[in-house]
N, C-alpha and C positions, 0 to 999 in steps of 0.2 A: 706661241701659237694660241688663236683663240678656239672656242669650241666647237665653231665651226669644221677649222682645220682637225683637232681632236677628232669628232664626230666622222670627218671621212675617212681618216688613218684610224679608226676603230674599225670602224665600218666592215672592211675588208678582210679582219684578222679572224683567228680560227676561236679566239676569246669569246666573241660578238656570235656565233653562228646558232642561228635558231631564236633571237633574241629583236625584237621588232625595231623598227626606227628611232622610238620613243623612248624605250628601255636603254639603246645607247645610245641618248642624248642624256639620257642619267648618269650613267660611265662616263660620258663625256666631259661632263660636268663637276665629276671628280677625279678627273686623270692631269697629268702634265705630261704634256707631248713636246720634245726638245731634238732638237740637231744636236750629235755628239759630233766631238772636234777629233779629227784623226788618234788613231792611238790612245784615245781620253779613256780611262777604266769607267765602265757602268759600275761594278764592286766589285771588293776585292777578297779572295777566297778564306776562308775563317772569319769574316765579318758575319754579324748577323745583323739582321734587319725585317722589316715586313714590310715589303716592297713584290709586288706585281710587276715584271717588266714584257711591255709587247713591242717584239721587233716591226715598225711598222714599213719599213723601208734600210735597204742599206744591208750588212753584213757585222756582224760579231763574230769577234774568234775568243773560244771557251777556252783558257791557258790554267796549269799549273805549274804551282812553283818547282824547278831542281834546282840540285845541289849547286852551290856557287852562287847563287844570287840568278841564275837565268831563270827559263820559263819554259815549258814546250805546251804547243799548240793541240788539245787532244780533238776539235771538234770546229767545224765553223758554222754561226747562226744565221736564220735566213730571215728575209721579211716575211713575218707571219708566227716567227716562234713567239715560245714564252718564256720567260729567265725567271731565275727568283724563287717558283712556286713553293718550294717546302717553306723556305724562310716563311714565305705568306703566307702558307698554309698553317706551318707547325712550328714556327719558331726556330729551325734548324740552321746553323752555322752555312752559310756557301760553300759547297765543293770546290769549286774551282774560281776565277777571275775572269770577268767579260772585258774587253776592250776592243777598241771601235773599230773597224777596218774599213779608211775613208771616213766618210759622212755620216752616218746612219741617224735614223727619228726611231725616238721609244716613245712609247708611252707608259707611264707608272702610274699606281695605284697604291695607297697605303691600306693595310689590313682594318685601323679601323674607320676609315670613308668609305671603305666596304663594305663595312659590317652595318654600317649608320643605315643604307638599306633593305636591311632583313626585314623591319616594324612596316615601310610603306611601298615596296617590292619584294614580297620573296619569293616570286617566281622568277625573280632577275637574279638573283643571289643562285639560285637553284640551278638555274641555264649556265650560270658565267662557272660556279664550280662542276658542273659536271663535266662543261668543256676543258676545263684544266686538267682536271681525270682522264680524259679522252686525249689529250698533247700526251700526259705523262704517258700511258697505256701505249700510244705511239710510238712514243722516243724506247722506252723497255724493249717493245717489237723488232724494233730496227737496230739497237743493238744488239738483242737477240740470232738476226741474222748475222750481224757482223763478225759477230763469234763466234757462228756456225760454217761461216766463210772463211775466217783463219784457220779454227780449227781441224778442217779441212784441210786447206793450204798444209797446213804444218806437216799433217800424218801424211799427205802425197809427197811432200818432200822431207819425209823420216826425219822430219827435226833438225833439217839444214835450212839456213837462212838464206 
């Protein structure tokens, strides 16, 4: 994909939001934006890396590993999320494994073509990380309720399944 292409699959994402046309032709410019091939792993969980990943299209499903060599499926990704961010942010090992379901386009960013940035944008640096803040804060929220939804479920039915 050229940056063109980049540029509009940025465009759209919750990364870019508040961030002018200009600013993400800078992102754009150092992102890779790829078709993942069905079932392809974006990464695998206990890797580490500093990689930014924006769903820009398409589905991921968030897996970890069980016993026996299988997998289960704890979460599915939409176009618009982000994968990655601790890794990017703090160096942290992946929680889980992302792989493709169907088609899906990311775009990636490495921590330091990011950071390269900060000296001749750092109102761009500033926007892109607070919105990662703002995803994460989100994702916390909403399983937040998910667990306030089980935990419900559970006590209504006294701990039968």
């Amino acid at each position: 994909m050229g940056d063109t292409d980049n540029f509009t699959s940025l465009r759209s994402s919750r990364l870019t939001a508040g961030l002018t046309d200009e600013q993400v032709e800078r992102l754009a410019g150092i992102s890779l934006c790829r078709r993942l091939e069905d079932n392809e792993k974006l990464f695998q969980e206990g890797e580490t890396d500093d990689t930014l990943c924006v769903i820009t299209s398409g589905r991921l499903a968030v897996t970890r590993n069980v016993g026996g060599g299988g997998e289960v499926t704890l979460h599915v990704m939409q176009a618009g999320d982000l994968a990655g961010e601790m890794g990017f942010v703090g160096g942290r090992p992946h929680s889980a494994s992302l792989r493709a379901m169907g088609r899906p386009t990311v775009c990636t960013f490495t921590r330091a073509d990011f950071e390269a940035l900060v000296d001749s944008d750092p109102w761009l640096v500033y926007r892109v990380m607070k919105n990662i803040v703002q995803v994460g804060h989100d994702i916390l929220h909403r399983m937040n309720a998910q667990f306030v939804e089980m935990s419900n479920y559970i006590t209504h039915q006294h701990g039968r399944y």
